[in-house]
C-alpha positions as CSV (number, residue, x, y, z in Angstrom):
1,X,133.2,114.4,98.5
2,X,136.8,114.4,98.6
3,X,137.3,116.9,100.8
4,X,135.7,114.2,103.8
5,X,137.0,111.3,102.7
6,X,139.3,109.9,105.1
7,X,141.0,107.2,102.9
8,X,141.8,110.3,100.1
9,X,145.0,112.8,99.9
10,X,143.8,115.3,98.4
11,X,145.6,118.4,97.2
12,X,143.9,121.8,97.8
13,X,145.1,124.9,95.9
14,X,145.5,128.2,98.6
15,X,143.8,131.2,97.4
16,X,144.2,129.7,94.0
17,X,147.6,129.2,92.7
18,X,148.7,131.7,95.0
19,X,152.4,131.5,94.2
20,X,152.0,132.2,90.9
21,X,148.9,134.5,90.2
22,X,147.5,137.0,92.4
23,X,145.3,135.6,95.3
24,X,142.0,134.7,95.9
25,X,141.4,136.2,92.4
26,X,139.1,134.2,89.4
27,X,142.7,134.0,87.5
28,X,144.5,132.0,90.4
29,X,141.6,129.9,91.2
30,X,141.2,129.5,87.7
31,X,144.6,128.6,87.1
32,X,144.7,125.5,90.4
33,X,141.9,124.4,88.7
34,X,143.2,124.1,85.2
35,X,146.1,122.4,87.4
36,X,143.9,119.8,88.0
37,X,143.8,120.5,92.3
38,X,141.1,118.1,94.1
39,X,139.9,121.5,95.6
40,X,140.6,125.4,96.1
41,X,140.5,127.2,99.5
42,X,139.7,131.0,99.2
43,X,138.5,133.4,101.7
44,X,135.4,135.8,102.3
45,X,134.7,139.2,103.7
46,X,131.5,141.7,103.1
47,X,131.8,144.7,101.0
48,X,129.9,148.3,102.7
49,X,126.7,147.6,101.0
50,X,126.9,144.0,101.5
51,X,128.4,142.1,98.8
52,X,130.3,138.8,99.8
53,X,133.7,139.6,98.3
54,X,137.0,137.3,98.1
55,X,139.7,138.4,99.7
56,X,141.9,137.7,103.1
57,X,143.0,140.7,104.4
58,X,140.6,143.0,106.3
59,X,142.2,146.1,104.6
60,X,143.3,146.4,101.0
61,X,146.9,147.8,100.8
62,X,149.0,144.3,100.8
63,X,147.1,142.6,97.8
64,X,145.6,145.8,95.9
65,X,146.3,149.7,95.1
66,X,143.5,150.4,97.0
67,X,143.8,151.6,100.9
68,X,141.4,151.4,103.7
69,X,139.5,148.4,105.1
70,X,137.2,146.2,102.7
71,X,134.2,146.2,104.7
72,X,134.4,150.2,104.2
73,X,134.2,150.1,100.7
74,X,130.8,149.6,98.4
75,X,131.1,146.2,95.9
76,X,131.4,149.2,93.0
77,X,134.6,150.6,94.4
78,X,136.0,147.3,95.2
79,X,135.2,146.2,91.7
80,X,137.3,149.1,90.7
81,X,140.8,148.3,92.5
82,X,143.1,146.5,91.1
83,X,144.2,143.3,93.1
84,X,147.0,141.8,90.5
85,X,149.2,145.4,91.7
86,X,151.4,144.2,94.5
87,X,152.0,140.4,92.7
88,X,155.5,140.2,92.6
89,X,158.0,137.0,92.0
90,X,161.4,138.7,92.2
91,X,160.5,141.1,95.5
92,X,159.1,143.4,94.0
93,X,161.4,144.8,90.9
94,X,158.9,143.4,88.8
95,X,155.1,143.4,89.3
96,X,153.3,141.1,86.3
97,X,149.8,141.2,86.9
98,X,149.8,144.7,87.4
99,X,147.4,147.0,85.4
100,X,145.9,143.3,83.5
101,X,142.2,143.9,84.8
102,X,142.9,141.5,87.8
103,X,140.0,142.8,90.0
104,X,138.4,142.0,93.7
105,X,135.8,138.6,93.0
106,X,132.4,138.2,94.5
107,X,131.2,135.0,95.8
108,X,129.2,134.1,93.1
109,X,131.7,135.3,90.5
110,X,134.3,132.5,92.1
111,X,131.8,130.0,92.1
112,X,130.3,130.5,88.5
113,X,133.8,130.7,86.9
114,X,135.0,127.4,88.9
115,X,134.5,123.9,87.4
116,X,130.8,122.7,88.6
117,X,131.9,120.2,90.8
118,X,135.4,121.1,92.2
119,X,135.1,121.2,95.8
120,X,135.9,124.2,97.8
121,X,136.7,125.1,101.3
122,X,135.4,128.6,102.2
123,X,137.3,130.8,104.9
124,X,134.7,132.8,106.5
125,X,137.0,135.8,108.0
126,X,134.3,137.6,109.6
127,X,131.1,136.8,111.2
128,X,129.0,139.1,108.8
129,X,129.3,136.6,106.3
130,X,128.1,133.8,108.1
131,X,124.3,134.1,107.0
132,X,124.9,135.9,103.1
133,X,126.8,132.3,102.7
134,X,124.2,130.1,104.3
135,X,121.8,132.0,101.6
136,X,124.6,131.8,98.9
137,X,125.1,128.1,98.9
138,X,121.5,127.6,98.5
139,X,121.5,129.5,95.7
140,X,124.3,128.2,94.1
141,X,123.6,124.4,95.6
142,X,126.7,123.8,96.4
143,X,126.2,122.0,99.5
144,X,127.6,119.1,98.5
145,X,131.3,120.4,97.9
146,X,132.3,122.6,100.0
147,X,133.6,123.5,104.1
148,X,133.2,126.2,105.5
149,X,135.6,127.2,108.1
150,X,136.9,130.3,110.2
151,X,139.0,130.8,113.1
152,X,135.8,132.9,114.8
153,X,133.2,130.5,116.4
154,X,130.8,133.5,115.6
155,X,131.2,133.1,112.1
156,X,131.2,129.0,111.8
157,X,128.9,127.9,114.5
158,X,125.6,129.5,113.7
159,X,125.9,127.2,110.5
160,X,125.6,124.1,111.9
161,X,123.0,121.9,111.1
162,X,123.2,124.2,107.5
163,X,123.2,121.1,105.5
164,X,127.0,121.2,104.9
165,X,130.5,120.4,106.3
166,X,131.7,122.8,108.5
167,X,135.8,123.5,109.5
168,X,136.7,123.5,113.4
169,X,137.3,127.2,115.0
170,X,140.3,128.1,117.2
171,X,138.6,126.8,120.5
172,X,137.5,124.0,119.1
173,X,140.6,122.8,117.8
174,X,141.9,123.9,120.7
175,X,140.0,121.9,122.7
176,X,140.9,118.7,121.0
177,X,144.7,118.9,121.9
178,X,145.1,117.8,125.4
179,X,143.2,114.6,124.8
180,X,144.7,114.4,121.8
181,X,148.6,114.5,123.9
182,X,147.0,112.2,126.2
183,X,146.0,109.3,123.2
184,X,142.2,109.6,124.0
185,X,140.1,108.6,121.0
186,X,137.8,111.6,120.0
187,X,133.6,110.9,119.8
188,X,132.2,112.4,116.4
189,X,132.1,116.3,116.4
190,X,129.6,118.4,115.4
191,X,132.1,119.3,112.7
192,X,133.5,117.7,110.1
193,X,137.5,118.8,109.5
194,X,140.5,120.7,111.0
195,X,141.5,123.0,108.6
196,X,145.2,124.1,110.8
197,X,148.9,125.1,110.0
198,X,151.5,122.9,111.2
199,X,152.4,125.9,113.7
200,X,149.8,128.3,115.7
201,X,151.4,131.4,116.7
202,X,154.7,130.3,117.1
203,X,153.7,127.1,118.5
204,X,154.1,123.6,116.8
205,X,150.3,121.9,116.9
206,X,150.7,118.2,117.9
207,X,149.1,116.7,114.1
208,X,150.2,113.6,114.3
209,X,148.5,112.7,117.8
210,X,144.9,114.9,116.3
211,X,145.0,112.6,113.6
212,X,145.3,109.5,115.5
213,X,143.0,110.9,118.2
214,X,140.1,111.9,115.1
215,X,140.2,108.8,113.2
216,X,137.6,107.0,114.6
217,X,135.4,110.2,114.8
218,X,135.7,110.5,110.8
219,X,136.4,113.9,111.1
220,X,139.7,115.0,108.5
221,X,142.2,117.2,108.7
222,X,143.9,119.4,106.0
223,X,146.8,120.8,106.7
224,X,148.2,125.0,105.6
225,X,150.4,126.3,104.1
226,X,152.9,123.4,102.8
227,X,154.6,123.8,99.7
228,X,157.3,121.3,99.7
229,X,156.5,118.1,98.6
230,X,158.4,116.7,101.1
231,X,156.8,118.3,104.1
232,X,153.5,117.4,102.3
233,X,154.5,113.6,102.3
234,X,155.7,113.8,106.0
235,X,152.4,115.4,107.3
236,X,150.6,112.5,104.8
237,X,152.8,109.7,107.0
238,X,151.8,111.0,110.2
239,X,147.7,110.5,109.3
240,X,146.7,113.9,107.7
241,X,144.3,114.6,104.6
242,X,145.2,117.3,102.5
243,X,147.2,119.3,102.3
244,X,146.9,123.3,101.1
245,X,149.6,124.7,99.3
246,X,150.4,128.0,97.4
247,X,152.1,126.1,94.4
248,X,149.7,123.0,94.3
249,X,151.8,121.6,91.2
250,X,154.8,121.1,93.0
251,X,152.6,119.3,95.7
252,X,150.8,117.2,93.0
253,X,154.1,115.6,92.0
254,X,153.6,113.6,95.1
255,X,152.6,110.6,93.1
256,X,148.8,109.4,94.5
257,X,150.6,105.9,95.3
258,X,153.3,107.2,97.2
259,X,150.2,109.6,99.3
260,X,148.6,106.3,99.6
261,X,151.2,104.5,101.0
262,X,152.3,106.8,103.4
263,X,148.5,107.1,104.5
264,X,149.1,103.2,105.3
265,X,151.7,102.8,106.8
266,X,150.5,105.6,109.3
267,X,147.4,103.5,109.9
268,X,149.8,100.6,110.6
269,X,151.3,102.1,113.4
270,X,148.6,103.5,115.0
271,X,146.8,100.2,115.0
């Protein structure tokens, strides 16, 4: 898959084509995809009666017109809301998805309406969806394509050994960075990518040295949220994978040779 490959750059659409189409919706991840993204990112949560919805936010007022937090609402009243309301380009005089039928997906919704192989990486943002996804994926056989990651090690831990590739959590990435600073190779982890922004709470993570330190491990990392090309092809010199971005196409202009090369010449130095 792609998404592990350590020689590969790929570029991962965030929450779709977030910048232009409302998140984590089937018309955004629709639209990376028609893009032609390596992969989409998108997040999870449980509705009331235990539906595995897509959405970030734990409450519903920033993306939809509805109010209250998601895991308070049944899968029919989430269905009802309508999450293209608060898109806006021009902040907020004009609001174009609104009132277009741009609703609340379920897991399998996303995954049925995406192409059958894309590859995925799956934001588990709370720990009640750890075991309806372990179920999901079988039932979808997806196993192949996708990470799942989550800051919570309650939601990613209990899947390891699932039969896919898992994301690193908050302390484990944590963990990584003093021996990181220090230039210690890192031994193989029991998971399989770092799925990090550039900057955690205020503070600037050290990517270059993770990258170094992980590449013998063969565990990736893929960078958020980056949406100038010319950040993307700075985090690709210093040793990262992919990158997430909210407007993939202006990412994807990066020609592959040019990821490529970069991706060399930071091997090169490392050497």
């Amino acid at each position: 898959m792609i998404l592990l490959d350590p020689d590969a750059r790929p570029v991962i659409g965030h929450r779709g084509d977030r910048a232009h189409a409302p998140e984590n919706t089937l018309e955004s991840l629709q639209q990376a995809a028609a893009l032609g993204v390596d992969a989409v990112e998108f997040d999870l949560r449980v509705s009331r009666d235990g539906a595995l919805v897509v959405i970030h936010d734990e409450t519903l007022e920033r993306t939809t017109d509805g109010s209250g937090p998601v895991a308070q609402r049944s899968l029919a009243e989430l269905r009802r809301l309508d999450a293209g309301a608060k898109f806006t380009l021009d902040g907020g005089r004009t609001f174009p998805w609104r009132g277009r039928g741009v609703r609340i997906p379920t897991f399998d919704d996303t995954i049925e309406s995406l192409p059958r192989e894309l590859p995925c990486i799956i934001e588990l943002k709370t720990a009640a969806a750890t075991e309806l996804l372990r179920v999901a994926v079988r039932r979808h056989d997806i196993a192949r394509r996708i990470i799942v990651a989550g800051f919570d090690p309650a939601a990613t831990r209990p899947l390891r050994g699932a039969g896919f590739a898992l994301g690193a959590c908050t302390p484990d990435v944590a963990r990584l960075v003093l021996p990181a600073l220090l230039r210690r190779d890192v031994a193989p982890q029991r998971f399989q990518a770092l799925c990090i922004p550039p900057r955690w709470r205020g503070i600037p993570l050290p990517i270059a040295a993770l990258a170094r330190a992980l590449r013998a491990s063969a565990t990736v990392i893929h960078v958020w949220t980056i949406n100038d090309p010319a950040d993307a092809l700075r985090l690709w010199r210093a040793g990262v994978q992919g990158i997430l971005s909210d407007d993939p196409r202006s990412i994807m202009s990066v020609p592959k040779s040019a990821r490529v090369a970069t991706a060399t010449r930071a091997e090169e130095r490392h050497a």
